[in-house]
N, C-alpha and C positions, 0 to 999 in steps of 0.2 A: 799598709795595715795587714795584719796577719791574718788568714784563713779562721782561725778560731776566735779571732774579734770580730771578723765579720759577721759568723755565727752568733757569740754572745751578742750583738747590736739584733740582731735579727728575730734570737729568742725573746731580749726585751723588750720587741716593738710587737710580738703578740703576746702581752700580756698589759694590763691596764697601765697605764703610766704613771696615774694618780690616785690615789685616794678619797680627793678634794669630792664634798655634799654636793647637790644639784643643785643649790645655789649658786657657791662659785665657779661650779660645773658653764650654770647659766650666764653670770656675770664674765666668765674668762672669753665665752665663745663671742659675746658681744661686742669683747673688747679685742678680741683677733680678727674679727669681721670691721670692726672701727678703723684697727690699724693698717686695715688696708685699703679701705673706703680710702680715709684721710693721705696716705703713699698717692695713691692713684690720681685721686681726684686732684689733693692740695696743692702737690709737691709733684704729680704728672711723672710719679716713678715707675717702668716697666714694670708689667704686671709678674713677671714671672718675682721678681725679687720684692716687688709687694707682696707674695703670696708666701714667699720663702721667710721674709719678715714677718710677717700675721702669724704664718705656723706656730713659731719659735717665741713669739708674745703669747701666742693662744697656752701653750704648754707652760708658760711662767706662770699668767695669769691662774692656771689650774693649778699651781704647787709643784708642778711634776718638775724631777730630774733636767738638765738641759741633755745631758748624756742622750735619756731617754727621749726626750720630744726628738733629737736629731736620729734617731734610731729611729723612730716612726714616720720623721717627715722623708728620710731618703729612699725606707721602705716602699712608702707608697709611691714614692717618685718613680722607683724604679719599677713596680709592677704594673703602673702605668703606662710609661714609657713603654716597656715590652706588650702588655698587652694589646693598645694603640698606636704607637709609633709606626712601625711597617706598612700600618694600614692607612694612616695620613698619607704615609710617605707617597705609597703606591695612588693614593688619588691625587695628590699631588702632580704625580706622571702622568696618570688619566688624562688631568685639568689641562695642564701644559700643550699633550697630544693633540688632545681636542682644539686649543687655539692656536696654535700654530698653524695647523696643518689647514686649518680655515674649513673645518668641518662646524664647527660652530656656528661659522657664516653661513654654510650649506644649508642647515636646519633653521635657521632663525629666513632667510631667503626665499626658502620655500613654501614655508608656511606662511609668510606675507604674504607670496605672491598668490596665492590662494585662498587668502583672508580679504573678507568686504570690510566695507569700512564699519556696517552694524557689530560687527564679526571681531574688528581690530582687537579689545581691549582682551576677548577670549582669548585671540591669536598670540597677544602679549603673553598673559597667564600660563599656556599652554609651550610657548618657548621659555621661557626663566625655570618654570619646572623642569624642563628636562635637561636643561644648561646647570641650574641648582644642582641635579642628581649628584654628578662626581666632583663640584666644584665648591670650595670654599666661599663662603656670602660676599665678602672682598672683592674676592676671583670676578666671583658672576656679575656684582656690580658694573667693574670695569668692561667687561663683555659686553653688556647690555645698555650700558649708556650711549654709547655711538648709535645704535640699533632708536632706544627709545628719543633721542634729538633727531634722527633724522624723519621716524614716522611721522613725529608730532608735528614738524617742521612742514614736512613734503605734505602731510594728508588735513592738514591747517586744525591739526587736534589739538586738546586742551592740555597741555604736558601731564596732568594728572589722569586725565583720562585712561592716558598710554603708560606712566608712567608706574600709578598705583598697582596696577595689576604686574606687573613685570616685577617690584620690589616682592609683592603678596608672596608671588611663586617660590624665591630666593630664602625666603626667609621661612617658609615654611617647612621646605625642603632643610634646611640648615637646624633648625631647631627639633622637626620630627623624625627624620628619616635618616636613619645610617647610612651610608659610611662618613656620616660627618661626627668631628671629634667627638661632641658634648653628648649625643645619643650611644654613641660607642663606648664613651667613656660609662656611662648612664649602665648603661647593657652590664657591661661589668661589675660592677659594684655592686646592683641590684640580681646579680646571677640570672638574669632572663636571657632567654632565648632570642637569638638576631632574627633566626626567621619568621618568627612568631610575631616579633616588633615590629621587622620590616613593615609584615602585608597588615598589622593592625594600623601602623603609622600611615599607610596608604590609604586605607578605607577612614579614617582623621582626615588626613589632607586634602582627599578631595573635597570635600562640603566646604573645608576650612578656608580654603585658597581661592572656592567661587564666589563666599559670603566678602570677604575681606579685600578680593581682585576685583574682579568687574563688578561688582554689585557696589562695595563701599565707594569704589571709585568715581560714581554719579555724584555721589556728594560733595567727595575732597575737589573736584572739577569746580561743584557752586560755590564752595567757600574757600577755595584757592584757586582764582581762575587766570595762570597765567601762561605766555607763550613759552615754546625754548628756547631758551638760553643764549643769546647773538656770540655765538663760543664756534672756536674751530673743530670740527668734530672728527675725532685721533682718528689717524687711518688704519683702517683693518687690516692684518694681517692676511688675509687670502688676497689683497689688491698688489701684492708684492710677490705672488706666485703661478708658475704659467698655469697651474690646475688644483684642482682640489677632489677632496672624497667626495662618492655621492650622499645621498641623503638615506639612502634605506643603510649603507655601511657601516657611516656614521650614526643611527638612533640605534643599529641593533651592537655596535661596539658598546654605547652607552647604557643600555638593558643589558647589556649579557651578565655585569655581575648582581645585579637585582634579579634576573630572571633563575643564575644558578641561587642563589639564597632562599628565592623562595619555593623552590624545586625540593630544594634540604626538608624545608619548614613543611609541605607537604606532604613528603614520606614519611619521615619524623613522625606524622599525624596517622597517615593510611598506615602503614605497616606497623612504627612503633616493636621494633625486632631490632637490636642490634645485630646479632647476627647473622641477619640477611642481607643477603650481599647489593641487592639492588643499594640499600640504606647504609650501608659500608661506604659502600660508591659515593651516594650523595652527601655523608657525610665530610668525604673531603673534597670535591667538586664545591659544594655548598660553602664552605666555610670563608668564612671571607679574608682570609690572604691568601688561600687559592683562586675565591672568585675575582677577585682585584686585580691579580698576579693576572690570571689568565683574559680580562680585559686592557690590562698594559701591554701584553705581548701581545695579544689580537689587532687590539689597537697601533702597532709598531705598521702593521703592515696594511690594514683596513687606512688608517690614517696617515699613518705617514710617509711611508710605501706610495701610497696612492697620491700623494702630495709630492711627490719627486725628490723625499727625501733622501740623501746619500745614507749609508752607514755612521760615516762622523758628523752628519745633520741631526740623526737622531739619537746620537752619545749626548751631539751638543744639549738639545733639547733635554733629554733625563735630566740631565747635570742641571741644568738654568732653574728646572721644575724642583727641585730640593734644598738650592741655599734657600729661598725665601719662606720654606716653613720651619725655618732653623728657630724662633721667636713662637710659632704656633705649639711646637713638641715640648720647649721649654713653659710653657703656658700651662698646657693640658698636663704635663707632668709634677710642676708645681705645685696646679690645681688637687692634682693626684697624693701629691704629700701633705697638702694642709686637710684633705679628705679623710686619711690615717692619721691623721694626728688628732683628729676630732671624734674619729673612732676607738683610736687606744686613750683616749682622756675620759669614754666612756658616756660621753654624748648620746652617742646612736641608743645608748643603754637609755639614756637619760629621758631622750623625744620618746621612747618607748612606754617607759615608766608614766608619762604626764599623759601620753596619749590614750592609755589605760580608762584614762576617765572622762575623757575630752567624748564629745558625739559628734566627733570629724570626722568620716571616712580616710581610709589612709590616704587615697589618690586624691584626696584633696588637702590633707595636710601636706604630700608632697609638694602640690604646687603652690600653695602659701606660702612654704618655705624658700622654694626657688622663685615665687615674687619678690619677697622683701631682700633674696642676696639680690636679685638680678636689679632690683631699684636704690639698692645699696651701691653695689659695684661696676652698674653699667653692662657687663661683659657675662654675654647667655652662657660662656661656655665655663666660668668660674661660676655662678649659676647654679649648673644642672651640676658640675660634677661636688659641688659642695651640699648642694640639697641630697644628692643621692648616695653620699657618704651618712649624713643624717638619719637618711628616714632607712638604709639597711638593711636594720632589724625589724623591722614593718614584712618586707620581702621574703621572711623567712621560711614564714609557712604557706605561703601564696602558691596557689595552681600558676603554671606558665603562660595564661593567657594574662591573668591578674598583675603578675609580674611586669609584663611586655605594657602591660597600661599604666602602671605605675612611674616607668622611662618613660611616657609619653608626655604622662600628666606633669613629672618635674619638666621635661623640656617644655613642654607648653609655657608651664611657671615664667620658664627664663628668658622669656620672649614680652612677657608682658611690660608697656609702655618704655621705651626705649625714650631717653633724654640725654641733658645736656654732658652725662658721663661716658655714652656711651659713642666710642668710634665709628659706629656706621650712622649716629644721627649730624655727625658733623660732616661725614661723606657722602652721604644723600643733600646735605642741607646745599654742598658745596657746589657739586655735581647738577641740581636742577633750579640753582639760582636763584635758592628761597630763604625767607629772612630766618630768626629762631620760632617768631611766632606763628609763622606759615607751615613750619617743618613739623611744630607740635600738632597742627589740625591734621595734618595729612602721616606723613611719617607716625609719628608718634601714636595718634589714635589707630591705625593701620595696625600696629605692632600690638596694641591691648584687643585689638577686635581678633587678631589670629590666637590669641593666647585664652580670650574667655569664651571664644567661639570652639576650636578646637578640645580644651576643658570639659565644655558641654555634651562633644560629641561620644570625647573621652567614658563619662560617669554614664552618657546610655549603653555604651558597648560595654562595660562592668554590671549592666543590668540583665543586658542580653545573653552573655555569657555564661 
């Protein structure tokens, strides 16, 4: 394709695609959110080419051009991809770093070993947070299952006990907190600010993670009271190496890029001078593919360095750390173009226009929106990054704190009750050897408790502010 086609594709995908009223406006988006439900769910088709189909439905159902919808779904694909790709990629490495090098082990180890047994369920909560930070929900699952069978196993606890609060941490950290895709993704679309998200998603998370972790978990223990699991439980990677990092190495590799971000977000605030040089500085120290970037290579040597890695140990390791979010980039990029296609069909115009009269607050029509995809389509991160193509035009005249609540409030959304669509309720189901109707009391109520907990804490910090 020629340089000036690409152009011409690229002029036509910022300008409306269709013409089509707010009815079939309404009617097409229903029916591109249907055709993917039904892909996904029915027919168990990857979600990226479920979303690549839904796009490309959603733009017929509107009238519009085919030309045009593919004009607007590859656009968004690709500003997607560039604006979050690099930055999966690099947690990605993070992720990898962290478990190989048995720093992971290190933290989860220690804080056992210095957790009582009143203590345990906190101690759980307390490591899945900070294992969640640079790790995809998947990731950390895997992570934390050997950990959470053996406490419950060794300390004769109620797998829920131990269990709930270690899931709470993972998925809270996954839904609110950058550098995970769907909040990144979210950040962008919505033009808020990372640092400002960051440290709001932090002051969420904690109340959110203590209601839903150790506190809900009293209960899922009485109405799911079972042992774990008579399973072999996978050997850790640090039991295959003569040494590992220590434990302050390892927590401060994993804060170093939360800590420069939020370093940004508070000059940003104090000084508020572009031209001053401190805020220059921070500006790019802050930014998160410097601060990722500069936790992977810190990490290179903090972790793996210190784990006895050769040079071609830690080629290996990068390399291992990248095919497997080859499916995650293709997701969130997807996601990325059914988002533009829903915004050149004039949607975001549309939730605009009806919300005019509606007495919804925006941050709560975000996250109704990202309820009904995420109970639609199962998957937080089509989700947030669909609700936040949406709601937009809601963001436009928003102060930046308003903003940063607003990516809160749709990831909160896309968290709410997690079922039979969705890939981590069959992963948790599989994983602690519970029936569907065990997984719904525990898993599943877990998931709406962090999403209308969180929400709540959401709409007083938009009071406060």
């Amino acid at each position: 394709m020629s340089s000036l086609s690409v152009e011409m594709l690229a002029a036509d995908a910022a300008e409306p695609i269709t013409s089509a009223g707010n009815a079939q406006l309404g009617i097409a988006v229903l029916a591109g959110i249907a055709v993917i439900v039904l892909l996904i769910t029915r027919f168990k088709m990857h979600a990226f080419l479920a979303l690549t189909i839904g796009s490309l439905a959603l733009g017929s159902f509107a009238g519009a051009a085919p030309a045009r919808t593919i004009a607007s779904f590859t656009a968004g694909l690709g500003s997607t991809v560039a604006g979050v790709g690099v930055l999966i990629a690099l947690g990605a490495v993070l992720g990898k770093l962290l478990a190989d090098s048995g720093g992971a082990d290190q933290i989860v180890d220690t804080i056992l070993a210095k957790a009582s047994r009143r203590s345990m369920p906190w101690a759980m909560v307390l490591i899945a947070s900070l294992i969640g930070l640079p790790l995809f929900f998947e990731v950390g699952i895997v992570l934390m299952i050997p950990v959470v069978l053996l406490v419950a196993k060794r300390g004769n606890y109620s797998l829920m006990r131990i269990g709930i609060p270690a899931l709470a941490g993972l998925s809270v950290m996954h839904g609110l907190i950058p550098p995970h895709p769907g909040p990144l993704v979210a950040i962008d679309a919505l033009g808020a600010n990372l640092g400002v998200t960051l440290a709001l998603g932090v002051l969420v998370a904690i109340p959110t993670v203590i209601i839903a972790g150790p506190v809900f978990s009293r209960y899922a223990a009485r109405w799911v009271d079972i042992p774990a699991p008579e399973r072999m439980i996978p050997q850790r990677p640090s039991e295959e190496l003569d040494r590992r990092p220590g434990f302050g190495a390892t927590l401060a590799t994993i804060l170093l890029p939360v800590v420069l971000m939020l370093v940004k977000a508070l000059v940003d605030i104090v000084v508020d001078d572009p031209e001053q040089p401190v805020q220059r500085v921070t500006d790019v120290i802050g930014s998160p593919l410097i601060a990722l970037l500069a936790a992977v290579v810190v990490g290179m040597f903090t972790l793996g360095r210190a784990a006895g890695f050769s040079k071609g140990r830690l080629s290996t390791t990068v390399d291992k750390s990248l095919a497997p979010i080859a499916g995650v980039l293709l997701i969130v990029g997807a996601g990325g173009g059914f988002k533009q296609t829903l915004i050149d069909a004039g949607v975001g115009q549309m939730i605009l226009d009806f919300s005019k009269d509606w007495s919804i607050p925006a941050l709560l029509l975000g996250w109704l929106i990202a309820v009904a995809i995420r109970l639609a389509t199962g998957s937080a991160t089509v989700a947030t990054i669909s609700a936040a193509g949406l709601v937009a035009p809601l963001a436009a005249d928003m102060s930046t704190p308003h903003a940063a609540l607003l990516v809160l409030a749709v990831g909160a959304g896309s968290l709410f009750f997690s079922h039979v669509n969705d890939a981590g309720f069959w992963l948790v189901k599989e994983y602690f050897g519970m029936n569907v109707g065990q997984t719904v009391k525990t898993w599943s109520v877990m998931e709406t408790i962090v999403s209308v907990v969180s929400l709540a804490f959401i709409l007083l910090l938009s009071l406060i502010l």
